[in-house]
N, C-alpha and C positions, 0 to 999 in steps of 0.2 A: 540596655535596649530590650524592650519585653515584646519581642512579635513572637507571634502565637503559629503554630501549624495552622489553625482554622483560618487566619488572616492569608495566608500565603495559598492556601487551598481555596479562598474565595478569589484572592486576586488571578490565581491560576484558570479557574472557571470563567471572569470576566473575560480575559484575554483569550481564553480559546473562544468565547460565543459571543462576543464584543456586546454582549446586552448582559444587565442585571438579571431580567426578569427569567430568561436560559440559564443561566447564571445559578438563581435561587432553585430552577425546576431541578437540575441536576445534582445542584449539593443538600436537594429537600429540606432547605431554610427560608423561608421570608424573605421577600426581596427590601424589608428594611434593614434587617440583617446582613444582607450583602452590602448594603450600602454604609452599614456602618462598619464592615469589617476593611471595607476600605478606605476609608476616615479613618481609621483607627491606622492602618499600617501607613498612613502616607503622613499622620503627625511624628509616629516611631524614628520613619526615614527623615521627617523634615524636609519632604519637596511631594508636590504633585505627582501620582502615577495615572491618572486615570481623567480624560474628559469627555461630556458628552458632548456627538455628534446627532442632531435630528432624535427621533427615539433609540437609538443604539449609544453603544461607549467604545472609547477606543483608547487606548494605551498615550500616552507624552511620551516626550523623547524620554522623562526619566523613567516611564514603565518600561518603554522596550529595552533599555539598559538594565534595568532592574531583572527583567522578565527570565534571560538564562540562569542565573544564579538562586532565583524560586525554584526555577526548574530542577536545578542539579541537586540546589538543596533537598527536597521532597525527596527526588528521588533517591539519593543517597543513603536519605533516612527509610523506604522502601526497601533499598538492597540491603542495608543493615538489619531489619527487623526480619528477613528474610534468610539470612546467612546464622543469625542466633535461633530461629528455629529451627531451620535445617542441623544446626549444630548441638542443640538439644533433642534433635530427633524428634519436635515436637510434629514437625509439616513434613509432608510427605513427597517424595522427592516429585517435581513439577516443572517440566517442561514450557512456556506459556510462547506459544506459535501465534502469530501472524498471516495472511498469506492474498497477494490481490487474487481476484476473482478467477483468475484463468487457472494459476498456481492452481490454486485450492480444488480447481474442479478438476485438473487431468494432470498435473504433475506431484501434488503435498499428500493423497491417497494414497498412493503405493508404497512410498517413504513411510508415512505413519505407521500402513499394517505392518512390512517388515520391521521394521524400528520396534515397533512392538513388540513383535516375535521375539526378536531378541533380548530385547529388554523388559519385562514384563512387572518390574518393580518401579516402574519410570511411567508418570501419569502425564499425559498427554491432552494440551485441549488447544486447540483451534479458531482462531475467529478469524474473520472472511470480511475483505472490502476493499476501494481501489488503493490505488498508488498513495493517493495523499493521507487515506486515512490509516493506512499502515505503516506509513512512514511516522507520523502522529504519535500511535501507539506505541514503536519502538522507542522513539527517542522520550517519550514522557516514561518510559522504564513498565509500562502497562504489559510489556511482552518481554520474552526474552532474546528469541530470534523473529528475525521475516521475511519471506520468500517473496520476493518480488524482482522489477529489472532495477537498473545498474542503478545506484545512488546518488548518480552521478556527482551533482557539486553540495549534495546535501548536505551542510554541515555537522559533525558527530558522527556521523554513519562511518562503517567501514564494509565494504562487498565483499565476497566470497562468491565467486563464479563457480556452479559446478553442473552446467547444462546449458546448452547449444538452445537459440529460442528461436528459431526458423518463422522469421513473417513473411505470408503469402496471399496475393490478391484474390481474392474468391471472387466468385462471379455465376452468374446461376448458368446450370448445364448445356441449355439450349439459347446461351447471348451472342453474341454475332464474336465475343471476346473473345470465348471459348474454343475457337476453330484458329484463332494465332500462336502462335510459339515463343512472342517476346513484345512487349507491350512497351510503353513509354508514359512518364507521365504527363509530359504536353497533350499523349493526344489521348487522355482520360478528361481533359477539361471542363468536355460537356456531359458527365456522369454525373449522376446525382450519387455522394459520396452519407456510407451509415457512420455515425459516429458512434462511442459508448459515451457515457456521462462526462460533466464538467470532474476532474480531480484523477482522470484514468488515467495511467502510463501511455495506453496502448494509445488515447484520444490527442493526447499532447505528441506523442511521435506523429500521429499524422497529419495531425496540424504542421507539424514544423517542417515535414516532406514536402506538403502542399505549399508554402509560403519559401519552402529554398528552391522548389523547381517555379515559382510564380506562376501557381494558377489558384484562381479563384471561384473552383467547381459553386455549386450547389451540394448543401451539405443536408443531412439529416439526424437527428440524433435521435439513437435507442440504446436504452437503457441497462443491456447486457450482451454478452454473448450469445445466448441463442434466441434471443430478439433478430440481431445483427443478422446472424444465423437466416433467420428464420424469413426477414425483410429479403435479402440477399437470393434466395429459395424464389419468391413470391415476384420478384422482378423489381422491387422497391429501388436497388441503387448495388452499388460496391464497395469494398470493403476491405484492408487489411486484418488482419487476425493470426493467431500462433497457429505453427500447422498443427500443436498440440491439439488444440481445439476442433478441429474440424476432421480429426482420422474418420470418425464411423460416416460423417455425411460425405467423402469419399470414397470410403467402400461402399456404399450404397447409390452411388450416383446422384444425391442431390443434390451437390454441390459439386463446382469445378474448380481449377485454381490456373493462374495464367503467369507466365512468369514478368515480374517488371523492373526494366532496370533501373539502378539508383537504390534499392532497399540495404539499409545497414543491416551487419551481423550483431546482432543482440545474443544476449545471455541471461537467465534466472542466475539471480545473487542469494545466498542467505547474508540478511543483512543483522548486524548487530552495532551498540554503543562501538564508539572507536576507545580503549585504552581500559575497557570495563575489564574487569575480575569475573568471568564467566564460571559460574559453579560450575561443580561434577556434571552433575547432570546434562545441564547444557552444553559444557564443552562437549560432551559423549557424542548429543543429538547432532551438534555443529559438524563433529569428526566424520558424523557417519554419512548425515547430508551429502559432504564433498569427499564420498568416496565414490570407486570405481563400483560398490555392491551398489550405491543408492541409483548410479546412473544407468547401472545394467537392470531393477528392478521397475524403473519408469519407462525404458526402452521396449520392457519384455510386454509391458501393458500396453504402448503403443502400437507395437510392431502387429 
């Protein structure tokens, strides 16, 4: 059987961006070229992976059966290229972080600099996005660790809890909200409610709050945290959010928070492969993540 990485690397690009022409922009090849690199792997396998829908393509049953085992393979052959330079001392020892938006902005900074402090022979790089596209990253091996919430049922993944993630109702300082002590969420129903983007952790929890308490607000969608922030401030609507997020528009009074029953206790995870061989390096970063230093240095920031 003669499939090729460049086959398995295009058919890997279809299935993430369910179009050729995505597809070709990202692997900067010809969109005949994709289509021939999937021709070519589906004569290999001897069955169809691949049909088009409208202007887009989508996976057969035999792609999405096919699709984990591209996956692992790539990847595999990534940690191995990876583990021989490391081991020739050719690559420099590297970190490669994850981390959703909120993470990255008030909880993954303090960890970096002291992590750093300490380890100064240990290269560090960081990239930023929600739920779904971090989860993405890790599990296609593009990262090594990723700071996000829980994994829930995500298949591969495995959590590591090592911080309390306090979600609180904001509400702008002068709303008639701000003057009660315990709120409900029956009687939030005629609030116009901020959302963050389609793919966010924090968007799907309050979708799923909203539809187990049965109400059906009016919703809004903005596109980040201090959008949300910012809408919330202006009188736009309400909002859940980590209290991480919101310390300084509390000490400053711009924002309020109200308490409401029914909100679960969440937690930041570092997430990684479940049964992976985690280098030096990263085991190091993992250990220090879910220590008592990491969660006293993020504390000291918020406090």
């Amino acid at each position: 059987m003669a499939i090729t990485l460049g086959q398995l690397s295009t058919f890997l690009a279809v299935a993430r961006t369910g179009s050729v022409k995505r597809a070709s922009e990202q692997l900067f090849v010809t969109q005949p070229s994709v289509s021939a690199a999937l021709a070519a792997l589906s004569r290999e396998l001897g069955v169809i992976l691949t049909e088009r829908v409208g202007r887009g393509v989508r996976l057969t049953a035999a792609g999405e059966a096919f699709l984990p085992h591209a996956t692992d393979i790539l990847g595999a052959l990534v940690q191995g290229r990876r583990a021989a330079h490391e081991a020739a001392e050719i690559m420099t020892r590297e970190v490669r972080i994850a981390a959703v938006t909120t993470a990255a902005e008030y909880i993954v900074p303090p960890i970096l600099r002291r992590f750093a402090e300490d380890h100064p022979e240990i290269t560090l790089t960081l990239e930023v996005g929600n739920r779904e596209h971090v989860f993405e990253k890790v599990l296609d091996r593009a990262v090594d660790v990723a700071i996000g919430g829980s994994p829930g049922t995500a298949l591969g993944l495995v959590g590591h809890p090592f911080l309390r993630n306090d979600v609180v109702l904001i509400v702008p300082p002068e709303s008639d909200l701000a003057g009660r002590k315990t709120v409900t969420f029956s009687g939030l129903s005629d609030r116009t409610w901020l959302l963050r983007e389609e793919g966010s952790g924090t968007r799907a929890m309050v979708e799923g709050l909203l539809a187990r308490n049965d109400i059906s607000p009016t919703t809004l969608t903005l596109g980040s945290n201090g959008a949300i922030k910012q809408g919330v401030r202006m009188g736009l609507g309400i909002s859940l959010q980590s209290r991480a997020a919101i310390g300084l528009e509390l000490r400053t009074g711009f924002l309020a928070t109200v308490r409401l029953r029914g909100l679960p206790v969440r937690h930041w995870y570092a997430l990684t492969i479940e049964g992976d061989h985690l280098r030096p390096a990263v085991a190091c970063f993992l250990e220090f993540v879910t220590s008592d230093a990491a969660r006293s240095v993020i504390l000291e920031v918020d406090g």
